[in-house]
C-alpha positions as CSV (number, residue, x, y, z in Angstrom):
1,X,-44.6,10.9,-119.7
2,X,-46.1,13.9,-117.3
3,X,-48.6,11.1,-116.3
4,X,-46.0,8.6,-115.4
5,X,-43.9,10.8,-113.8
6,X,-47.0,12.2,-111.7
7,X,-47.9,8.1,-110.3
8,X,-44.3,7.9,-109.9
9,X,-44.5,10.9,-107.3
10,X,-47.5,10.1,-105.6
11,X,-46.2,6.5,-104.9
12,X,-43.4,7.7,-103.1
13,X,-45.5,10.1,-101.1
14,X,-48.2,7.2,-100.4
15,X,-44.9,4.8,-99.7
16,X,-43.4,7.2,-97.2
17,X,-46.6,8.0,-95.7
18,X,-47.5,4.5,-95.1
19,X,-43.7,3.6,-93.8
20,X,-44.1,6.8,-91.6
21,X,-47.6,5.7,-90.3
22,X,-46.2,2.0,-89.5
23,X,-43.5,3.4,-88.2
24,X,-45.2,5.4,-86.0
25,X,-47.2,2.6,-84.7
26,X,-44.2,0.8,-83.9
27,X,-43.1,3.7,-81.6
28,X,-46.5,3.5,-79.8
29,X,-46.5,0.0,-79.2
30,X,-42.8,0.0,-77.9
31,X,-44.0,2.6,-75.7
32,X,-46.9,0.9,-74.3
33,X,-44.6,-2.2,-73.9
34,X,-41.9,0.0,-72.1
35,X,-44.5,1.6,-69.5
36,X,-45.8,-2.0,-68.8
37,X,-42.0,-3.0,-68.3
38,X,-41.9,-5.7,-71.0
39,X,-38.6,-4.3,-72.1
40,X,-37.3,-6.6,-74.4
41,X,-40.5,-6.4,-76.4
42,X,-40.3,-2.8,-76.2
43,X,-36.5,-3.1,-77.7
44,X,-37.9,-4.8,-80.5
45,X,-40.5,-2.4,-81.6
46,X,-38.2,0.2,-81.6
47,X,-35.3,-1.7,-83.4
48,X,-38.4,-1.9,-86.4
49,X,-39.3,1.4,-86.4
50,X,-35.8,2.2,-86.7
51,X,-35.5,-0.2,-90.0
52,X,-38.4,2.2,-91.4
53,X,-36.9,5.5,-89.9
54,X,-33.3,5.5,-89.1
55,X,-33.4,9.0,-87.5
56,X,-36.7,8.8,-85.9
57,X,-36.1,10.7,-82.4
58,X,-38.6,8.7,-80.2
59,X,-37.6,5.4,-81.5
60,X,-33.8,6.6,-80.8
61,X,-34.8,7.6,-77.8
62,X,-36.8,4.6,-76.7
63,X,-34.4,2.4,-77.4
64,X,-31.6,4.2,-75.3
65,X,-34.0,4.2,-72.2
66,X,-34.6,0.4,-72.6
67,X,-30.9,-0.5,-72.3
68,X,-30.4,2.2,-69.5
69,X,-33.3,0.6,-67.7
70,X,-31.9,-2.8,-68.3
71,X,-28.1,-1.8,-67.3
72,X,-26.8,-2.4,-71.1
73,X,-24.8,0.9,-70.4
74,X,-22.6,0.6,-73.4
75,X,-25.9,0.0,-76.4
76,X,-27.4,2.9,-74.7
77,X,-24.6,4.9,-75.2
78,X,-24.9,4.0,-78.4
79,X,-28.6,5.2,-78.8
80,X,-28.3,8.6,-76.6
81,X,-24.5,9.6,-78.4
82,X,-26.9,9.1,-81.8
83,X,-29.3,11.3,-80.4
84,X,-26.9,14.3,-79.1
85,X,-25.4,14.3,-82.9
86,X,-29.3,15.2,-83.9
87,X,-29.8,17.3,-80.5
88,X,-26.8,18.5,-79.9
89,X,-28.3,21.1,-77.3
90,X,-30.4,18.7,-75.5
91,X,-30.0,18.7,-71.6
92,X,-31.9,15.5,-70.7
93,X,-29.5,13.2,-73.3
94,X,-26.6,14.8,-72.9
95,X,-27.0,14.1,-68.8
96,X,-28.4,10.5,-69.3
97,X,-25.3,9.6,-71.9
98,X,-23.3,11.4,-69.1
99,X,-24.8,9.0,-66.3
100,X,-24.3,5.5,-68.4
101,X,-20.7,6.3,-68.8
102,X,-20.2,6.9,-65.5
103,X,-22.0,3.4,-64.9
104,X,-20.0,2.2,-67.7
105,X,-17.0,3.6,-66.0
106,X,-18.0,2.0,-62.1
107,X,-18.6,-1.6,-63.6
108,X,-14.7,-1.6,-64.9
109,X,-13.6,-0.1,-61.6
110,X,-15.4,-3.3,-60.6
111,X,-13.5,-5.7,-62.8
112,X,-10.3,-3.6,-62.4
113,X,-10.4,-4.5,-58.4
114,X,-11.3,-8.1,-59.1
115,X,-8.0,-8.6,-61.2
116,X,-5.5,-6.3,-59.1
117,X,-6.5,-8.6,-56.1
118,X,-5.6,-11.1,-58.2
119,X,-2.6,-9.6,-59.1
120,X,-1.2,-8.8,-55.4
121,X,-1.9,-12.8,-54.7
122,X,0.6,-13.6,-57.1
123,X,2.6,-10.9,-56.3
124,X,3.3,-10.2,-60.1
125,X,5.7,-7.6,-60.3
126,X,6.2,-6.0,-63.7
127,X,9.7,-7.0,-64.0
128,X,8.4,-10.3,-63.7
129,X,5.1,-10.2,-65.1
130,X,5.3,-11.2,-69.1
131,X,7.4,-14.5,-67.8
132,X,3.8,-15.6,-65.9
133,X,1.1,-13.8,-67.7
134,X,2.8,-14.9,-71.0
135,X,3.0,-13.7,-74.4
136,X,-0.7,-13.9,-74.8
137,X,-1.5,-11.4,-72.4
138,X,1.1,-8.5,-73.5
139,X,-1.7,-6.1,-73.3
140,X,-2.7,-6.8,-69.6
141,X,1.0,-6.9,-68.8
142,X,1.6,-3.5,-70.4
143,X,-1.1,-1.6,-68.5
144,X,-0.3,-3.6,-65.4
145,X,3.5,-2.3,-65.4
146,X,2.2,1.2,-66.2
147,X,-0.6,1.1,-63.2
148,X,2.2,0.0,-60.7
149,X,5.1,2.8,-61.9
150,X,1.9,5.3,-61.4
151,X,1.9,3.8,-57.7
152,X,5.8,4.8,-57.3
153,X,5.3,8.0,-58.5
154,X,3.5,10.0,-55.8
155,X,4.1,13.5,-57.5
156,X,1.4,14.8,-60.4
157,X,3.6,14.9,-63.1
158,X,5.0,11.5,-63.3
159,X,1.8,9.8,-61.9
160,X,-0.1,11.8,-64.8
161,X,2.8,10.8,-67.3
162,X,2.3,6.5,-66.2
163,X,-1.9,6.8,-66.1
164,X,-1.7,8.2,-69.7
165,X,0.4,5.5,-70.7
166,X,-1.4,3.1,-69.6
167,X,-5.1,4.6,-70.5
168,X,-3.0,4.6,-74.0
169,X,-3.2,1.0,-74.8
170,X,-6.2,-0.5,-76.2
171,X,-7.7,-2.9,-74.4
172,X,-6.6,-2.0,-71.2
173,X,-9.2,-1.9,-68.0
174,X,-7.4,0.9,-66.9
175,X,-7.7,2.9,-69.9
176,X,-11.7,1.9,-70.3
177,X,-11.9,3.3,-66.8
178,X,-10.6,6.4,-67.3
179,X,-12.1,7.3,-70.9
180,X,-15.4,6.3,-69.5
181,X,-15.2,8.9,-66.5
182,X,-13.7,11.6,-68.8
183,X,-16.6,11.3,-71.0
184,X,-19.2,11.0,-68.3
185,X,-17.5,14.1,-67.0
186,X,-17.4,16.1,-70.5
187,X,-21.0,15.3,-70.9
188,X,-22.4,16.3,-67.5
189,X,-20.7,19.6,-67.9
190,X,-22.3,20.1,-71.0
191,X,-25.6,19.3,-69.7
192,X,-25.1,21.5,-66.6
193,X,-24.0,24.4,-68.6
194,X,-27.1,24.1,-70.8
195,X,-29.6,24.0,-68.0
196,X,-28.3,22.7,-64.6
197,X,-31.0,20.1,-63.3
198,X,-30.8,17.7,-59.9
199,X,-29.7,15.1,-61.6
200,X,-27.0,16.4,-64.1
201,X,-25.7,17.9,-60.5
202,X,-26.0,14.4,-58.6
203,X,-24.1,13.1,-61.7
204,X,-21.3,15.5,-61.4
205,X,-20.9,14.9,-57.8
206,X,-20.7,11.0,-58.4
207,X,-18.0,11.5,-60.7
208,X,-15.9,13.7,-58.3
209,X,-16.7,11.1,-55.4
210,X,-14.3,8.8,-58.2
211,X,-12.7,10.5,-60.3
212,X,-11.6,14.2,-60.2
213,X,-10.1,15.1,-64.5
214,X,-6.1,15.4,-64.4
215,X,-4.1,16.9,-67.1
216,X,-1.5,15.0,-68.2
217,X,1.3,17.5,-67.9
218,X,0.4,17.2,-64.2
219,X,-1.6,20.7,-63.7
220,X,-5.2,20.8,-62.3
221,X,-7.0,17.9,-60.2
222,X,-6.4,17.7,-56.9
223,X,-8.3,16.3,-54.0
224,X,-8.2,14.1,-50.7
225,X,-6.3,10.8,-51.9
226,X,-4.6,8.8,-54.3
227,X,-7.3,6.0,-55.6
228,X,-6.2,2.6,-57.6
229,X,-2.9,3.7,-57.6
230,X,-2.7,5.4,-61.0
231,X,-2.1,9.2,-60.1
232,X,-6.3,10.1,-60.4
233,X,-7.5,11.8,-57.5
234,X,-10.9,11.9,-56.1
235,X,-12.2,15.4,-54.6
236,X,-14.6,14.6,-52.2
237,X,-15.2,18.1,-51.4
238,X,-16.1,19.3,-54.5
239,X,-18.3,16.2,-54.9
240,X,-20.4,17.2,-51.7
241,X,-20.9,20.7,-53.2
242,X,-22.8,19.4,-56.3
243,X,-24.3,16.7,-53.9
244,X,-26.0,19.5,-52.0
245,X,-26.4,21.7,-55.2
246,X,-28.9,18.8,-55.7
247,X,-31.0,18.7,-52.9
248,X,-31.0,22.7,-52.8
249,X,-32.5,22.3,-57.1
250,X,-34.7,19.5,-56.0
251,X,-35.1,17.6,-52.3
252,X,-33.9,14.3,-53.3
253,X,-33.4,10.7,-51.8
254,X,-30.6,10.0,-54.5
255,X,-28.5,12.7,-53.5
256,X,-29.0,12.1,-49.7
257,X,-27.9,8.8,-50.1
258,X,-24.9,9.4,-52.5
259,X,-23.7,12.3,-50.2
260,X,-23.7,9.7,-47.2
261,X,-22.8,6.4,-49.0
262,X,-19.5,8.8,-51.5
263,X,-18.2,11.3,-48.6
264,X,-20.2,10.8,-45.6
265,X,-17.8,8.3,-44.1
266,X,-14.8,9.6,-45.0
267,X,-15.4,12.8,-43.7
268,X,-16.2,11.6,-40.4
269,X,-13.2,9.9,-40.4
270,X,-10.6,12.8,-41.4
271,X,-12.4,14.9,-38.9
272,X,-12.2,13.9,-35.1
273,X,-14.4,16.3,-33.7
274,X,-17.9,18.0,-34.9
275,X,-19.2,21.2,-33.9
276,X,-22.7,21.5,-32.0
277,X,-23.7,23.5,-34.9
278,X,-22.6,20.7,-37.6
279,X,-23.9,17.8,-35.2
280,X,-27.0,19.1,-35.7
281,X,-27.0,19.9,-39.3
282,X,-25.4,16.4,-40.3
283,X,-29.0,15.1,-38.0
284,X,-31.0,17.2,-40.1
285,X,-29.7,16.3,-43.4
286,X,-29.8,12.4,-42.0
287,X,-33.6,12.9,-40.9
288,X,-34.7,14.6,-44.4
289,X,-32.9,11.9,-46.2
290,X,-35.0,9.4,-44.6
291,X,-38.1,10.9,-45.0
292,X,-37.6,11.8,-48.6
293,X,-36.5,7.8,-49.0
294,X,-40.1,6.7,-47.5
295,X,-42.2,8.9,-49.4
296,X,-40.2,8.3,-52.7
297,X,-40.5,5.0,-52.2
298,X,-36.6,4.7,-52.5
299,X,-35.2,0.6,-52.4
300,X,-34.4,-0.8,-49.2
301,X,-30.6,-0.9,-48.9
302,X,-30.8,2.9,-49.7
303,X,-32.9,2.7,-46.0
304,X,-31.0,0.9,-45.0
305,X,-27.5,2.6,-45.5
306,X,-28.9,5.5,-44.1
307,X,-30.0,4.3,-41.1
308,X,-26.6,2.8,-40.4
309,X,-25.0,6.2,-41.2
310,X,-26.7,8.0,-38.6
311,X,-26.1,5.3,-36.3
312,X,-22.0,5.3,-36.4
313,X,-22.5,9.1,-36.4
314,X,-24.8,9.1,-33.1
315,X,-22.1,6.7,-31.8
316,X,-19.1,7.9,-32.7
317,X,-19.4,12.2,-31.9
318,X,-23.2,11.7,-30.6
319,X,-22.3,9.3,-28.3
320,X,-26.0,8.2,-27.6
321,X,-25.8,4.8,-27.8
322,X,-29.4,4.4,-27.7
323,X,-30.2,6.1,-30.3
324,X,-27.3,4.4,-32.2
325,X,-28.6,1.0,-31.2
326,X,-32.1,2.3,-32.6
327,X,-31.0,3.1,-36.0
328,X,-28.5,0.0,-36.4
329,X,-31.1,-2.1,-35.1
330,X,-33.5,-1.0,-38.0
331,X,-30.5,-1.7,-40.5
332,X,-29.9,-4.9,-39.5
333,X,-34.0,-5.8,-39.9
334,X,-33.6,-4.8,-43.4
335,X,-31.7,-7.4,-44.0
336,X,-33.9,-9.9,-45.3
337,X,-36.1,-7.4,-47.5
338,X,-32.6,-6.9,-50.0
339,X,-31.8,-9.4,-51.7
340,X,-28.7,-10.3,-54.0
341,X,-25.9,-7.5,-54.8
342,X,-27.9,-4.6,-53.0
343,X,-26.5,-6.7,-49.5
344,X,-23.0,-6.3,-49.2
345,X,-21.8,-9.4,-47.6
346,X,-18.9,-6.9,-45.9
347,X,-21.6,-4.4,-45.1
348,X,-23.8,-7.1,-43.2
349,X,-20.6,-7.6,-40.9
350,X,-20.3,-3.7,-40.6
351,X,-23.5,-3.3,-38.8
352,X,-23.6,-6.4,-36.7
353,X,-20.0,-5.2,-35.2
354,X,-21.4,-2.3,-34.8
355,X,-24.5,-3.5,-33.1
356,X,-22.2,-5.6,-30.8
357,X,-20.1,-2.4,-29.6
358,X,-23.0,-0.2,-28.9
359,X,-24.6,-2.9,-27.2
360,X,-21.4,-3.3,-24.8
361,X,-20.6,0.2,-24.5
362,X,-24.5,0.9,-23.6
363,X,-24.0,-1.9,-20.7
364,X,-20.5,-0.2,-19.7
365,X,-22.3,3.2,-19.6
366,X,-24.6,1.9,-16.8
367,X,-21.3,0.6,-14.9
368,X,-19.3,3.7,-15.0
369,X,-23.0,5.8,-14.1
370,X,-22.8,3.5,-11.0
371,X,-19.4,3.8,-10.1
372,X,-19.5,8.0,-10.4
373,X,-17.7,8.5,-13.3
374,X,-18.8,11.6,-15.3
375,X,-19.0,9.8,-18.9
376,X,-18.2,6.4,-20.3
377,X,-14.8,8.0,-21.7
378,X,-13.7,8.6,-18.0
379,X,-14.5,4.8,-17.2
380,X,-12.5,3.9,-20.1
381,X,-9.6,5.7,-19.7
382,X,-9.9,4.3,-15.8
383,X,-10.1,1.0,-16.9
384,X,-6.9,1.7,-19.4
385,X,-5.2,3.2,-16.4
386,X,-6.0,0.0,-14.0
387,X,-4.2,-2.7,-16.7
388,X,-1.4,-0.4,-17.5
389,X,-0.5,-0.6,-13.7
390,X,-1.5,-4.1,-13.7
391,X,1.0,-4.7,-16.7
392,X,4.0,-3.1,-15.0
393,X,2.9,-4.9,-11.6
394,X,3.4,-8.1,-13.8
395,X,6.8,-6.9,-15.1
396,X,8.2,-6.5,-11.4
397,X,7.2,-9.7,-10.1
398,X,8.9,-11.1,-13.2
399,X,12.1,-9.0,-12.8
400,X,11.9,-10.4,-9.1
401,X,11.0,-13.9,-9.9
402,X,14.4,-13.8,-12.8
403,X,17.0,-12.4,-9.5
404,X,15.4,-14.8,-6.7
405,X,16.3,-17.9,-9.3
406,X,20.1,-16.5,-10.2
């Protein structure tokens, strides 16, 4: 019986050994299949290992950073919320689970524009909405009605009171939205409390540049504007502090182009004028972004967006139009190096209107430098001057043309 029970243990032992040792190669080869970038292969390997080792970190973790890498945000949240339960202190899956819900999160903002478009077209109204949308779509109906009393509602409190209603109901794009942000959020701040890094920082500041987390009795939030009409504000200012909390952890291209592309824009336009002092430092920031892009190795519309950045901003408070027609002529070359959604159709038009104005304002500038005037803005305002006279010149002859007839 002691002899039995003695093969009896050394089997298992043998048996697990052998399962961990297969296992193990499994891992290997998914890694070697990962690094070559044969990632459904590599999802496969893993997925085995897995069979033979349900807990086994690396094929846990191999398997979440194949469906991050192929954009399958919601399996890898699978994979890296599996991970945390066994990790729970671990910075670098608590800010890549952080970062796919905020993906997660950006893809329904996505749909969510799609189908409120939609919805204005039809001009459904929620007093009228279950008559056309039907009794088959009581759920999109629900959350619809909810998103547009949000929209009334101006004040915290009963914005807050309409978004949770809505983020209530299951199945609702709204409420996938906001749950996917909040979590993003919740684990960011997590990982940034752990051991703050360049990226759990770049992470927060996306989500501010969308989403800043609202209590629902109204308190807290706060921020520049109302977005998607739901009583959720964005705080673009507290999004450019982790932005630059970033660079100043790590000089990145990421954060560069997320501070131009997220608040960039808007500041410029809620601010009419620029000191010397911030002209300069907006350059700066501008030049090291590119540079950092280049030798990074950073995709082409990233390039791209910056280079049309710094070409509003040199013609709008720079006003050097040359160097503005520089840097939008080197966004409009990149053009036919991007390819598919990275070339927004809307963005395209951007520059080329922007390319035609400098263009004409650099000619004008060499008109009004030849007629005296001190800056192009003088000519302008000339020019305005000269056709509102012209206008009430036109009036008068009218006026007289109406009393010579009578």
């Amino acid at each position: 019986m002691k002899d039995l029970c003695k093969m009896v243990f050394i089997s298992i032992i043998v048996f697990s050994f052998l399962s961990c040792g297969t296992a193990q190669n499994l891992i290997l080869k998914g890694d070697a299949f990962l690094a070559n970038e044969q990632v459904p292969k590599a999802i496969k390997s893993y997925q085995a290992a897995l069979k033979k080792m349900s807990n086994n970190e690396s094929a846990l973790k191999g398997l979440a950073d194949c469906y991050y890498k192929e954009g399958d945000w919601e399996n890898a949240i699978v994979y890296y919320e599996k991970l945390i339960v066994l990790f729970p202190w671990n910075q670098e899956y608590l800010c890549n689970c952080g970062f796919a819900y905020f993906f997660l999160g950006f893809e329904h903002q996505n749909e969510m524009s799609f189908f409120t478009n939609e919805y204005k077209q039809r001009n459904l109204y929620p007093y009228k909405s279950e008559k056309v949308w039907g009794q088959r779509n009581r759920k999109e109906v629900e959350w619809i009605s909810d998103w547009k009393m949000s929209n009334i509602y101006y004040d915290d409190r009963n914005a807050a009171e309409y978004a949770y209603k809505s983020k209530t109901i299951n199945g609702g794009r709204k409420g996938k939205l906001y749950t996917n942000y909040e979590n993003s959020f919740n684990y960011l701040s997590k990982a940034i409390s752990i051991a703050p890094t360049w990226k759990s920082y770049l992470g927060m500041g996306l989500i501010y540049s969308v989403f800043s987390p609202l209590n629902f009795d109204g308190v807290g939030g706060g921020g520049n504007e109302h977005i998607w009409d739901i009583g959720i504000r964005e705080d673009k200012s507290k999004a450019k502090d982790f932005f630059f909390k970033s660079i100043e952890s790590v000089p990145n291209w990421q954060a560069h182009y997320a501070y131009a592309k997220q608040c960039f824009f808007s500041e410029m336009v809620n601010k009419e004028i620029f000191s010397k002092q911030e002209r300069k430092q907006i350059l700066d920031f501008f030049e090291e972004g590119l540079k950092l892009s280049f030798s990074d190795n950073a995709p082409d519309y990233v390039i791209q967006q910056l280079y049309y950045y710094r070409g509003y901003f040199y013609e709008e408070f720079e006003k050097n139009y040359t160097l503005a027609l520089r840097d939008l002529e080197k966004a409009k070359n990149l053009e036919d190096k991007i390819r598919g959604g990275d070339l927004s159709p809307r963005f395209t038009t951007d520059i080329r209107s922007h390319l035609n104005s400098v263009t004409k304002k650099i000619s004008d500038e060499k008109i009004a430098q030849e007629k005296g005037y001190k800056s192009l803005d003088d000519y302008y305002a000339d020019l305005q001057r000269q056709e509102e006279i012209e206008k009430q010149k036109e009036l008068a002859r009218k006026r007289v043309d109406r009393k010579s007839v009578v």
